[in-house]
N, C-alpha and C positions, 0 to 999 in steps of 0.2 A: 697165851701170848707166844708166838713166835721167838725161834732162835736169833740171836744175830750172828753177822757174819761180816767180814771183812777183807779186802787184799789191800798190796799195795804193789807200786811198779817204781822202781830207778831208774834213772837213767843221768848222764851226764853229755853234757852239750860246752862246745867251745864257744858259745853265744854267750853275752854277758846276762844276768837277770833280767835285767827291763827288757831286751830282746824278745824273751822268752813271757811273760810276764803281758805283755803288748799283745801279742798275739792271743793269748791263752784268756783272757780276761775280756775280752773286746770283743761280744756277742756277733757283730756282724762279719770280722775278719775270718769266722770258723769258716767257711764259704770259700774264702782263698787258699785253706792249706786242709782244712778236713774231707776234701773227697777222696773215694768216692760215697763215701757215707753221710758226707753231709753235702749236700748243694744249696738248700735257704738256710740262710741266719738273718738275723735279725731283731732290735728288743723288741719287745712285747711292753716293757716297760722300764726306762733310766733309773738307775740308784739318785741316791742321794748325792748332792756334792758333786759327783764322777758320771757320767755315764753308765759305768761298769761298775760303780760303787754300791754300799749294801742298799737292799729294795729290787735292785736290777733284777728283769727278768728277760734272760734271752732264751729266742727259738731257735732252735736247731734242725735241721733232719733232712727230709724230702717229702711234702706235701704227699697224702694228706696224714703221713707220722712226724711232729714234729715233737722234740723233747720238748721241755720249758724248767730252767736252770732258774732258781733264783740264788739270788749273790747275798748272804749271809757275813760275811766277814770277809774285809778287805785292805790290804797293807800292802801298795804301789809298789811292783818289783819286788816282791818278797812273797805275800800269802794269797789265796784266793779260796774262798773258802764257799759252797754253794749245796743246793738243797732240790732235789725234784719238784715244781708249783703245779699245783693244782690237783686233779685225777690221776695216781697214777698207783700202776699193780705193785712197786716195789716200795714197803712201809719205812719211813724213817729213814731215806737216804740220806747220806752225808757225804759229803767229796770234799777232800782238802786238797790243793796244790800249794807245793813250798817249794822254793825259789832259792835255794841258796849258793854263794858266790864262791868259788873255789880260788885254789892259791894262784892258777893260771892265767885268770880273768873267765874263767867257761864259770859254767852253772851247773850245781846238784840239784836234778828237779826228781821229787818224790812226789806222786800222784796215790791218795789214799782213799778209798772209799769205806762206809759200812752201811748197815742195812738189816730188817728185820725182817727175817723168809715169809712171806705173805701168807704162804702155805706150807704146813708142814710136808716137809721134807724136800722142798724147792730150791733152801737154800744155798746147796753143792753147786746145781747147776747155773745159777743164778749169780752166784760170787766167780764161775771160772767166766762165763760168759761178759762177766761186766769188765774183768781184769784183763780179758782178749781186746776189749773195746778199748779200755785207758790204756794198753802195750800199742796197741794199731794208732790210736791218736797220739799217745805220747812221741812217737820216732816219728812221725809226720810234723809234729809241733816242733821238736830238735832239728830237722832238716831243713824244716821253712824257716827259724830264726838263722839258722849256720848261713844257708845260700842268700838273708835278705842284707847280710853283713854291706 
């Protein structure tokens, strides 16, 4: 069995949670603020309840790579919590996004990942690579709530 391995990334946005939250959760809006890395979004398949609620499976990427997130745990403006669906080279992904409201009215948004190195000795490069990925989408996701105020 594989090591695991984990990062996380902070940031703070003067956007209030739902702001943030709206965007972040909402498979097809990746499309509006994630390029140039993502150009299709779109679900694959609605949660329960929500759209973007637990069940949901959104596509991401640029045809013919597309991620497929399923949505695992979900608290409106607060938590977003999702899982890699189907084939994929990185075992036991987890992705948390938390949403919390600061004294300002802005948001403390921590984006956390972990994961089991698929192949020994993968996992270094694997954990810096995915934490570059959630740094470049999380300041895109802060920008596009700030400017959609």
């Amino acid at each position: 069995m594989g090591r695991k391995f984990s990062f996380e990334v902070n940031r703070t946005s003067t956007a209030p949670p739902a702001a943030l939250f709206a965007l972040e959760a909402d498979g097809p809006r990746w499309a509006e603020w994630g390029k140039p890395l993502i150009v299709q979004a779109r679900w694959k398949r609605q949660g329960t309840g929500e759209p973007a609620g637990v069940g949901a499976v959104r596509e991401v990427g640029l045809w013919p790579v597309l991620i497929r997130e399923e949505t695992i745990e979900y608290e409106p403006g607060r938590k977003h919590v999702y899982t890699f669906f189907g084939a994929n080279p990185i075992k036991d992904y987890r992705a948390e996004v938390l949403f919390t409201p600061t004294d300002t009215g802005g948001t403390h948004l921590r984006w956390t990942g972990s994961f089991t190195e698929p192949v020994r000795g993968s996992g270094p490069i694997l954990a810096a690579g995915l934490e570059r990925v959630i740094r470049l989408f999380s300041g895109k996701l802060v920008k596009a709530a700030e400017t959609r105020r």
